[in-house]
N, C-alpha and C positions, 0 to 999 in steps of 0.2 A: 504105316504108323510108326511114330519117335517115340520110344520108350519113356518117361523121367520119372520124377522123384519129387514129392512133394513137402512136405510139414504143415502136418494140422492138428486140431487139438483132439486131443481124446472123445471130447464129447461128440465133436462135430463127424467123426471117425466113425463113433455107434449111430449114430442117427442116419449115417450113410449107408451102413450096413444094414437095419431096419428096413429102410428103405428097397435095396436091392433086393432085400430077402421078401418081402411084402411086394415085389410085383417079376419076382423070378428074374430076374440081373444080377450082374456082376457089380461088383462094389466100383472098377473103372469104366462099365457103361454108365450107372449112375453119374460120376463124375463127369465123363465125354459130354453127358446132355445135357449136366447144368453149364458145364464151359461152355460151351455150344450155344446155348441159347443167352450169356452173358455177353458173349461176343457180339454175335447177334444185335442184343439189347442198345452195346455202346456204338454199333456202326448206326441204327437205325435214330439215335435219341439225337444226335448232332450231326444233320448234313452236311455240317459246312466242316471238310478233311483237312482245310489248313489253319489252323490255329489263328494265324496272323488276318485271314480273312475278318475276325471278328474282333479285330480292332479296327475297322475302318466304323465311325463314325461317332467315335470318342472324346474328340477333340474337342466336341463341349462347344463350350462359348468362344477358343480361340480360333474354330472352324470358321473362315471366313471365304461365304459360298460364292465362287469362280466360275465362269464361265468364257471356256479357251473356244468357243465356235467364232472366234475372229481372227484363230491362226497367232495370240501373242502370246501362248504360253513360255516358251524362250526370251519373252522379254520379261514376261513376270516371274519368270525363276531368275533373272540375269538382276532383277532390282531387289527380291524379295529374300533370295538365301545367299549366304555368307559364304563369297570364295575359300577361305582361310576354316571356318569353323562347320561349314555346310548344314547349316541349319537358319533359318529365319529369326535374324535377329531385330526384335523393338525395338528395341535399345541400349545403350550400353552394359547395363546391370547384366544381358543376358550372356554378355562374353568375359565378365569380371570371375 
């Protein structure tokens, strides 16, 4: 185990202590288990580990659904995103 160092508030301090002392622990086993089981809580609430994963299907209304099973995706990235600005431009206004 790493030792550290934490800051909390007074109250939250006694209530910790209560606690250890009302089921015979130490005041940093009580802490180890609430951490513990915090960690726990944030791995288990959100499967999805990449952030970015849960932007895919945001795009709303300008989503416009493609289907590459004829092999032209290189043609429709060659007509549809901007050598110069790389991104899909509608039109004008979008590179002003």
């Amino acid at each position: 185990m790493i030792r550290t160092t934490i800051m909390a508030e007074e109250e939250l301090l006694y209530k910790i202590d209560q606690i250890a002392r009302r089921k015979g622990m130490s005041k940093a086993a009580i802490i180890r288990e609430a951490l513990l089981e915090y960690v726990v809580e944030e791995e288990t609430s959100d499967p999805v580990a990449d952030p970015l994963v849960r932007l895919i299907g945001l795009a709303g209304e300008w989503a416009v659904p493609t289907d590459f099973s004829d092999g032209k995706d290189e043609e429709y990235i060659q007509e549809t995103i901007h050598p110069l600005y790389g991104f899909a431009v509608r039109d004008e206004e979008d590179i002003r």
